[in-house]
N, C-alpha and C positions, 0 to 999 in steps of 0.2 A: 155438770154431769154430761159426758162425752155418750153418744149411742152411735151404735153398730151401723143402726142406718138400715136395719135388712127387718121386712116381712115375715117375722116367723114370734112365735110366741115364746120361746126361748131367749131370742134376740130382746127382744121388748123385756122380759124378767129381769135379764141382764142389766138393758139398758137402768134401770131403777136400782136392785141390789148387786151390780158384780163388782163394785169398787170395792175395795180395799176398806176393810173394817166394817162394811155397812151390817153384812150378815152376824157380824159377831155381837155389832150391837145390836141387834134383832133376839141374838140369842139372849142378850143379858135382859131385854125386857119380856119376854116369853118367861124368864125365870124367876124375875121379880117383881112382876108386874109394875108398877107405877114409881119411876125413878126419879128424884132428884139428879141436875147436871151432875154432880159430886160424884153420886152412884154409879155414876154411869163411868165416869173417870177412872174410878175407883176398877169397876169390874172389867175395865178395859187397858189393863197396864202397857204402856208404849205409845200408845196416841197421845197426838200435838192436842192443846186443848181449841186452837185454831179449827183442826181438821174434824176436832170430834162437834163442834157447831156447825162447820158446812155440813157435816153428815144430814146432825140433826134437820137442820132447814130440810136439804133436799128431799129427806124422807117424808117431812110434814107436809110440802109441797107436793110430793107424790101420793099422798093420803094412806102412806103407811103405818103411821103414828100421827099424834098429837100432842100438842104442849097445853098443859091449862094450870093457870096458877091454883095452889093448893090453897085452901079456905084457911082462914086464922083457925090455931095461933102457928102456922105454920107459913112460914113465909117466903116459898121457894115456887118456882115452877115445875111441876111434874108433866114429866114425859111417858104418853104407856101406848098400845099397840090398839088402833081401828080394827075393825072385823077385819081388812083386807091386810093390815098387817100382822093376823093372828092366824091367817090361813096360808104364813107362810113355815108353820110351825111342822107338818110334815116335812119339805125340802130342808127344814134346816136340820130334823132329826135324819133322814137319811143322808146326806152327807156327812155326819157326825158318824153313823152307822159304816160309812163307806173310807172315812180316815181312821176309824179305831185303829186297823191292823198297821199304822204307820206310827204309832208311839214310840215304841218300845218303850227303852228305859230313859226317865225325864231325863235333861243334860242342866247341869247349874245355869245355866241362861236362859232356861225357859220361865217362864212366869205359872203360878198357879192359882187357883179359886176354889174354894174350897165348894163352893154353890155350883162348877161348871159340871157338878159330876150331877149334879139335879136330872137334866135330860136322859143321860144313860139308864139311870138308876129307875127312871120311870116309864125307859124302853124296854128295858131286860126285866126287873124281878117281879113276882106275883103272890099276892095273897093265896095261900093255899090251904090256908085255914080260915075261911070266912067268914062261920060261921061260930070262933070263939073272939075274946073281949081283941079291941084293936089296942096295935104292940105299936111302939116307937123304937127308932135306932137313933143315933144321934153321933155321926161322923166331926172329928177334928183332926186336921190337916196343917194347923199352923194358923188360921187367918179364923174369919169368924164361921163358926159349926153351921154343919145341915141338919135338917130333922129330916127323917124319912119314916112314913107312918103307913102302917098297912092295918086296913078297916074295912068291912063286908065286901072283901075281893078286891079290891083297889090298893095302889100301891101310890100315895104321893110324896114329894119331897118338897121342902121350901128352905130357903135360906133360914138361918137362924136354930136356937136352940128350942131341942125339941122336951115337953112334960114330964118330966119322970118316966126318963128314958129305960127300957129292959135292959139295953147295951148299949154302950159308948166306945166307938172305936178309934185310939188318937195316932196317928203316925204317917211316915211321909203318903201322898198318896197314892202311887202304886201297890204300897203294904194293904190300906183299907178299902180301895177298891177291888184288889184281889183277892181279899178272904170276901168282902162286901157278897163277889160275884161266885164264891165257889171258885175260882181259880188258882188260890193258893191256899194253904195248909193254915189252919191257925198257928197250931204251934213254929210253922215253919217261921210264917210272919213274926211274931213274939221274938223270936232269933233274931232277926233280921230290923227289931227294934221298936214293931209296934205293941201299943201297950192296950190294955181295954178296962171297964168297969162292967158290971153285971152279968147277963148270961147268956154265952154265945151259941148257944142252944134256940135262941130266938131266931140267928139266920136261917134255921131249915125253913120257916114258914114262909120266906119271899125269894129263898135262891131262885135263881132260874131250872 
């Protein structure tokens, strides 16, 4: 791990996460809490499986994470985030905040997850019915679904599928992220190829 070398607290952050992939794998255990290497592989498409174990070390070494084998009958090592690597959960949501306007439209070579859209989804939309029963959405984009569950004002998302979901929204995800946020039309969407189950009547209560 190369450092700046300079006095400033910026410089020193860096020195720990400004390599290349560290912060992203930061975002994938912020989002799934306790990974398996596999998972992590998995949620990181392009990295050397070389480069994605220096990471890990130098971060455990930096007390950003941890490795601790998981108890039987599971037989893996799981990696998940120290308090001091869980307070780095603001810098990674506004920088996410601060690249959104640089998407546009996905190009075939980019890579997608169906779970990266977890962080947005739990920056922008809000329970605005509080105080009736809590509603599930349940997002698929090709890979494996998100749940996003809004219950007494809170809005959370997790990987995986979500309980007897009110709506399911399945298509590339531009499409369900933008009807998701109120920025595109359902029907327009529907055009355009996205398809649903239940009742899309349930986005009023967590749009933005």
């Amino acid at each position: 791990m190369k450092s700046y070398r300079q006095y400033c607290g910026l410089a020193k952050a860096l020195d720990v996460v400004g390599d290349r992939w560290t912060l992203l794998l930061v975002r994938e255990l912020l989002i799934r809490g306790a990974c398996r290497y596999t998972d992590l592989r998995e949620g990181l498409p392009g990295i050397a499986t070389n480069l994605l174990a220096t990471r890990l070390k130098e971060l455990e070494q930096a007390g950003v994470l941890i490795g601790e084998q998981a108890p039987p009958p599971v037989a893996a090592k799981l990696f998940r985030l120290t308090a001091r690597g869980q307070a780095l959960a603001p810098a990674v949501r506004a920088l996410g905040l601060w690249g959104a306007p640089l998407l546009g439209q996905p190009k075939r070579s980019e890579a997608f997850r169906t779970h990266w859209l977890a962080l947005p989804a739990e920056m922008h939309l809000k329970d605005h019915s509080p105080e009736q029963a809590p509603v599930s959405i349940e997002l698929r984009t090709g890979d494996a679904p998100l749940a996003i569950e809004a219950a007494e004002g809170q809005v959370r998302a997790r990987p995986g599928a979500a309980e007897a979901p009110a709506l399911a929204l399945s298509g590339r995800p531009e499409l369900v992220f933008g009807v998701l946020m109120g920025k595109m039309g359902f029907k327009a969407a529907q055009e355009a190829g996205m398809s649903h189950q239940g009742d899309p009547g349930v986005l009023k209560r967590i749009r933005p």
